[in-house]
N, C-alpha and C positions, 0 to 999 in steps of 0.2 A: 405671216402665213406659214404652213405647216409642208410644205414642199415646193423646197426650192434647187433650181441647178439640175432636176432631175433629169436623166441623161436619158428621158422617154419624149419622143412624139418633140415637142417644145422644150426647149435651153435643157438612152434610150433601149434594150439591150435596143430550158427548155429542159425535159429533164430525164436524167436516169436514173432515178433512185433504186437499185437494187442492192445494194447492202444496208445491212441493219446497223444500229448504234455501236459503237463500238466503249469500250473503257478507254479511260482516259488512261497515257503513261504516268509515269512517276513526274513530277515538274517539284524544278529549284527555283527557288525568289535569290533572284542576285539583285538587291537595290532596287529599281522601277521594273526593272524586265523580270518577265516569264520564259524559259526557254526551256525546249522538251527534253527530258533529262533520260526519255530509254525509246528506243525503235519503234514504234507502235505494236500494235498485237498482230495486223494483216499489210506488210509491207508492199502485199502488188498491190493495195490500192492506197494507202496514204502518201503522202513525199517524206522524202528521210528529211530531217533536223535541217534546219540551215544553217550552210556554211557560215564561219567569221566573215570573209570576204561582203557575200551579202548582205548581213547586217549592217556595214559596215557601208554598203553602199545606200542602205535602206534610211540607216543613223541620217547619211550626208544630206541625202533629198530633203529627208523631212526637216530638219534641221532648217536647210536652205529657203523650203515654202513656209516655213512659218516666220521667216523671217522678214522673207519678200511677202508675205499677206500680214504680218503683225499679227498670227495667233497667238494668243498669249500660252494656251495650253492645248494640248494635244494627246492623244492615244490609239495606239496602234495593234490591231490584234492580226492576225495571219495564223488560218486554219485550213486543215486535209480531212475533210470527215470528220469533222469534232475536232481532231486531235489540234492541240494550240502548240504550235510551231515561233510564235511572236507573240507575249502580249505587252507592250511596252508605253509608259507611260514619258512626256515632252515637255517641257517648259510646264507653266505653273498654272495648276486646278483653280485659287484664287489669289488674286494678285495684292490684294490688300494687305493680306496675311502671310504673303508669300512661302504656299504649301505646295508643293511639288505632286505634280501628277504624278501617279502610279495606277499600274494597271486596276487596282480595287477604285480606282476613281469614277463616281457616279457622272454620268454629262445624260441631256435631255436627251428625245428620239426624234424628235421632232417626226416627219411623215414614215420615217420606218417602223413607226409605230404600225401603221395600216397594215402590214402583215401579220401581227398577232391578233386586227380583229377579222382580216379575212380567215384565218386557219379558226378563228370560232365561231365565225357563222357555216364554215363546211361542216365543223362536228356536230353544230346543230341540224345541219342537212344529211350527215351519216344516220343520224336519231329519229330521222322524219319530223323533228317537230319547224323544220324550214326547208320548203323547196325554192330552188332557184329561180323556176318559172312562175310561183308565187306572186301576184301583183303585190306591190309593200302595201294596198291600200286593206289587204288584211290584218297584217300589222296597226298600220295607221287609218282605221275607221274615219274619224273623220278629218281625213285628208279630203280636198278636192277632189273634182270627176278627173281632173288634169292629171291627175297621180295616176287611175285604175291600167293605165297601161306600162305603168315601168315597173317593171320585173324587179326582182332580189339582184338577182344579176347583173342589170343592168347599173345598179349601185356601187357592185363591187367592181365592177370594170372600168367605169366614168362614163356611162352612157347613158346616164338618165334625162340628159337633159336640163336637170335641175339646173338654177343659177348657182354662186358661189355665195355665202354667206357671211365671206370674209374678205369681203371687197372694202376699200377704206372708207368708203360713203359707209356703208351700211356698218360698217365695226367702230367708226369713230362716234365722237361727241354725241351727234345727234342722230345717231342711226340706232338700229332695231336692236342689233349686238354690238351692241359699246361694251368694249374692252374691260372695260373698268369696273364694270355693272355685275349683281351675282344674279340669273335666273334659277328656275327650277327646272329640272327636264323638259313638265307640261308647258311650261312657257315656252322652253324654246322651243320645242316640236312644232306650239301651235306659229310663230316667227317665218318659222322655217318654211310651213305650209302656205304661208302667206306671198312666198316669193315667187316672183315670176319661173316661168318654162320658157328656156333657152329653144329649144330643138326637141321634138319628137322622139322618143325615148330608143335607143340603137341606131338614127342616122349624124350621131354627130361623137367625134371622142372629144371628152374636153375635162382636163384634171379640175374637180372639182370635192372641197373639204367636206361639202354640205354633205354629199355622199358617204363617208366614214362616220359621220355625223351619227345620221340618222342610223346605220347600222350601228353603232353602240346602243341607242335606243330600242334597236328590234331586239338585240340580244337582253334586254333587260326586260322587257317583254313578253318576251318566251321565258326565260329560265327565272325570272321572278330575282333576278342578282342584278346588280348590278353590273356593268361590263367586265370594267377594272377586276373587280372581286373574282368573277368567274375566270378571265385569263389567268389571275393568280391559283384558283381552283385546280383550272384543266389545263395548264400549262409551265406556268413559271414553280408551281410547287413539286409537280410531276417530276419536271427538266432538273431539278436543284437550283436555276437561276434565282439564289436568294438576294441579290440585290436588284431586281428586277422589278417597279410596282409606277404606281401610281403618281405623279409629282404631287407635292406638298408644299406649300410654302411654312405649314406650323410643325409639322411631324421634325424632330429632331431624328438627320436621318446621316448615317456617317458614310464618310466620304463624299460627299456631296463637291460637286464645281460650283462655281460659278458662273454666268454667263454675259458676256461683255460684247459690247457695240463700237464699232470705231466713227465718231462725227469729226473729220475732218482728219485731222492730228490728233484726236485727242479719243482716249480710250474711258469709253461710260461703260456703269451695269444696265445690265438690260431691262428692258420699259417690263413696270408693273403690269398684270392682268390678273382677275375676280379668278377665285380657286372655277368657276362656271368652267372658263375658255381652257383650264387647267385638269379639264377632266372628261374629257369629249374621247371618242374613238378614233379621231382623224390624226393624231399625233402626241401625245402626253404623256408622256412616260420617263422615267429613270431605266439606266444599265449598263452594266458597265464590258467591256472587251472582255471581262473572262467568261463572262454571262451568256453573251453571245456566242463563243465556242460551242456551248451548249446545247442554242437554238439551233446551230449550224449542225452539229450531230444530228438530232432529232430529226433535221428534214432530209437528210438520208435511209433513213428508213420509215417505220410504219408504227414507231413508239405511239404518236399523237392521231396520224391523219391512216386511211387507207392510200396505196398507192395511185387509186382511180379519182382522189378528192387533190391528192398532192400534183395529178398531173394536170386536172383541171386548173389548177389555180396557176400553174406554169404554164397556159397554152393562151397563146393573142387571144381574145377575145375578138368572134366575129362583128362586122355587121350589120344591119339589114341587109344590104347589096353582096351580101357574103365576103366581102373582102376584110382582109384585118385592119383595126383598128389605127388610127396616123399615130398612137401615143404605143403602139407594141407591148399593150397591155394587159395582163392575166388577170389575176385576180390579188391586187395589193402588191406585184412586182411586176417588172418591166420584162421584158421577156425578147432575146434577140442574139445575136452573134456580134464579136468581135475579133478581125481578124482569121475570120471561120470558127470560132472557137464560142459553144455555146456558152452566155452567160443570163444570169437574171440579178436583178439588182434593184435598189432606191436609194435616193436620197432626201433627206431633211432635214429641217429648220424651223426653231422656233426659239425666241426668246432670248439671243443670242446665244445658242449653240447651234453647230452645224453638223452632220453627218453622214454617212454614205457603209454602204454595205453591197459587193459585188462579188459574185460568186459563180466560180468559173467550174463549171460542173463534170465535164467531160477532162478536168485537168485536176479534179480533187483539192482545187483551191479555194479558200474564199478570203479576201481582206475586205476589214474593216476602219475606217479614219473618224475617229469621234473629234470634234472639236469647240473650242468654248469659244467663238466668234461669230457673229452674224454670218450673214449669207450675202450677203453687200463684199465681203470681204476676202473671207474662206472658201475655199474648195475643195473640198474632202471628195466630190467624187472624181476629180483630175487625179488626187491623191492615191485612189484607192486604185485606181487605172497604173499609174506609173511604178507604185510600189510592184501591182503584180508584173508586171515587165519587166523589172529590175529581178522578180525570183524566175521568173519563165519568159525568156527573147521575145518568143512566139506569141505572148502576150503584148507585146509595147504597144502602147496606141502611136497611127501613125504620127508624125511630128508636124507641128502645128506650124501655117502659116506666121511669118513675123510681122507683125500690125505694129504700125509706127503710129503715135498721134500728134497732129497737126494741130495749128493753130489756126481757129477759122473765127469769123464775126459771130458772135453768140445772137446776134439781133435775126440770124438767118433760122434760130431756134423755134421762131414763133410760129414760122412755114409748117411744123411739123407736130408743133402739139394738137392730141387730140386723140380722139378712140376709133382703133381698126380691130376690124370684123373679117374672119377666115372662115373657112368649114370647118376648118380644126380648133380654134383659139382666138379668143378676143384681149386686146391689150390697148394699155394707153400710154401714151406718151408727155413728156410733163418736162417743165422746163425750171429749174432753179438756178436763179442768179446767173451766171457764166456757163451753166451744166447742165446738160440733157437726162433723160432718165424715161427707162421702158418699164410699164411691168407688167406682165400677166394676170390675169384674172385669178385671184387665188395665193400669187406669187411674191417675194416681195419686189419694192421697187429696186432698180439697177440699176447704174448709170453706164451711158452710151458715152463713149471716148470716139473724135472725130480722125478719120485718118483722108478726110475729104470734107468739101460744102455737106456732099449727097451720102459718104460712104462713113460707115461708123463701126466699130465692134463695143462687145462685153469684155472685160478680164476674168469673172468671174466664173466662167464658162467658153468653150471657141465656138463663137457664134458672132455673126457678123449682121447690120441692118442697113440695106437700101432704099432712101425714100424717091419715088418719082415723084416729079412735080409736073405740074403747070407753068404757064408762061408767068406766071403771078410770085412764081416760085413756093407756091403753095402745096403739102403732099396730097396728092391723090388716094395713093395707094403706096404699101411698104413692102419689099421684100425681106424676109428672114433667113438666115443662110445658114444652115449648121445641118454636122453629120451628110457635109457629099447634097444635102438638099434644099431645095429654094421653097418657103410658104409663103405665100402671096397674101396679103391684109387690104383690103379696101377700106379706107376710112371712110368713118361713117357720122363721124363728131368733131 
């Protein structure tokens, strides 16, 4: 699945954009790294160069988690208004060939992708040729009567209601979107329309792909291009992001990663998928950390978006009941504070890469963690959190309880497999061999580490799960723990 570890709503964070693009300084290639080689051009708002010390501490961590998660490869960019202050490349792009990551080193987007197709369905809303409150079922004719009430909006927020389309029943062997399979658009659209309605369109947040989906589809639509094609259009060719495009598995494409899976001890390439699943709006892409400096500029000012489309897309999205959304969601970014300190971010995964991008707005930072490991594994948005604390105090996220794991009877496993149902999010629970494992609708599977009968965490995120049971010892119902708050799951399977 194409977002995973996202630090919104489930396993989260506002904006000031008032200055414009600036030029980039003068920048020295020293071997993997990029470092700023002159002042910037507006010193009250960027951060001066970072200190040796820092790097130095920056080198240590990353170094350390990639070692304690097995990433093979790794990339780190660190930006103030565009300007790139870090882009540095970690252990090795592919391992076969043993080629050293460097910052020109391409890794997937996995869900951070969904920012470049939310910033193009706004340009098409700056054009008139798409309104927000648009039901999509102008777009999609013949869509269901069940569509005519969810909004553009409601798409780009996760409030459609829609189900997920990339659930493993429906993506594996014998489901509608088998992985392995090429459709054509019209087919998947007509797939798509075929799937059940979760919830009533704005009473429920619930991250779902099917939604970026269909919005690459509306933009293809309107503009008669293709998705891909047109962000390359009105975006990546604008920006200069010239390694920026589309995944390919045939296009001979340089600097390219690879992307790796860890099963057990043992490190594989990542599972095959039809170029189809490989070119969807909810996550597909190539780009590399200098790339991204770039996008980071841009959304400082008014290059791409007006300031009134750029703030929309920074602001929770509301409810029906007026209240904001439980995933603290804009439009394609999470949107919230950390520490008091506004930030907007995502994270994603696909195909064995992992990634995260957080950007601390009110501090003219932003980092980035690209990584070539599953999301079972890697954590690039812990990453991108720690890095910024190691360049600004005020930043650190606070320190994380110590979760010890026990040894408990795996036979007690069976009490608790099965699918729970929230207002927010649905997940199931699943048991292999000696090993428990959660996973979100949408999301991949994780494994739950025992530190109790009842009491369990994630490593790949700080999030903790309690099951209540019956006298049968059977669960009821789950608690969820993470970010200071408890979601409650009643099983329902």
């Amino acid at each position: 699945m194409r977002i995973e570890t996202i630090d919104v709503g489930v396993f989260g964070v506002s904006p000031d954009w008032k200055a414009t693009l600036r030029c980039m300084a003068g920048i020295l290639l020293f071997g993997g790294l990029l470092l700023l080689n002159a002042a910037p051009t507006n010193a009250q708002s960027s951060l001066p160069a970072l200190t040796p010390d820092k790097i130095s501490k920056i080198d240590g961590y990353v170094a350390a988690e990639m070692a304690s998660e097995r990433i093979p490869g790794a990339a780190v960019g660190i930006y103030s208004r565009g300007q790139i202050l870090m882009a540095k490349g970690y252990g090795l792009a592919d391992v076969e060939l043993n080629v050293p990551v460097k910052p020109e080193t391409i890794f997937q987007s996995g869900s951070v992708g969904k920012q470049f197709a939310s910033a193009a369905v706004m340009m098409l809303v700056e054009e008139g040729k798409i309104a927000l409150d648009d039901s999509i079922t102008k777009y999609f004719p013949n869509a269901p009567e069940t569509w005519k009430p969810i909004l553009v909006k409601n798409l780009l927020s996760h409030t459609s209601g829609l189900s997920e389309y990339e659930t493993p029943e429906r993506s594996g062997v014998k489901g509608p979107f088998y992985l392995r399979l090429d459709f054509t658009e019209d087919e998947l659209l007509e797939k798509t329309e075929a799937l059940p309605i979760e919830a009533p369109p704005g009473e429920k947040w619930a991250y779902r792909n099917t939604n970026y989906m269909l919005l690459g589809i509306m933009i293809h639509k309107v503009t008669g291009k293709f998705y891909a094609d047109f962000l390359a259009e009105r975006i990546f060719r604008p920006l200069g992001m010239t390694s920026t495009r589309l995944i390919s598995d045939t296009d001979i494409i340089p600097n390219r990663s690879s992307g790796y899976e860890l099963h057990g001890d043992k490190l594989q390439n990542q599972e095959w998928v039809s170029p189809t699943f490989n070119s969807t709006a909810d996550g597909t892409l190539y780009f590399n950390v200098i790339d991204l400096a770039k996008w980071d500029g841009a959304l400082y000012g008014t290059t791409l978006l007006k300031q009134s489309s750029l703030d929309r897309i920074w602001t929770v999205y509301l409810m029906n009941d007026g209240q904001p959304n439980s995933g603290h969601y804009g439009f394609g970014w999470a949107v919230g504070h950390l520490n008091g300190h506004k930030i907007m971010e995502h994270s994603g995964a696909w195909q064995g890469f992992t990634c995260a991008i957080s950007r601390y707005v009110d501090d003219n930072l932003t980092v980035v963690v690209l990584t070539n490991l599953d999301a079972d594994h890697a954590r690039p948005n812990e990453m991108v959190h720690q890095i910024a604390g190691l360049i600004n105090p005020a930043l650190m996220p606070p320190p994380h309880k110590e979760h010890k794991e026990v040894a408990v009877d795996p036979t007690i496993f069976d009490g608790y497999t099965g699918k729970y149902q929230s207002p927010a999010f649905a997940l199931t629970i699943t048991r292999e061999g000696d090993h428990l494992f959660i996973q979100l609708t949408g999301q991949p599977k994780v494994q739950l580490f025992p530190e109790g009968d009842r009491e369990y965490f994630l490593k790949v995120v700080d999030a903790q799960v309690s099951f209540i049971t019956g006298s049968d010892g059977k669960a009821t119902e789950l608690v969820l723990h993470q970010a200071g708050r408890e979601l409650h799951a009643k099983r329902v399977e």
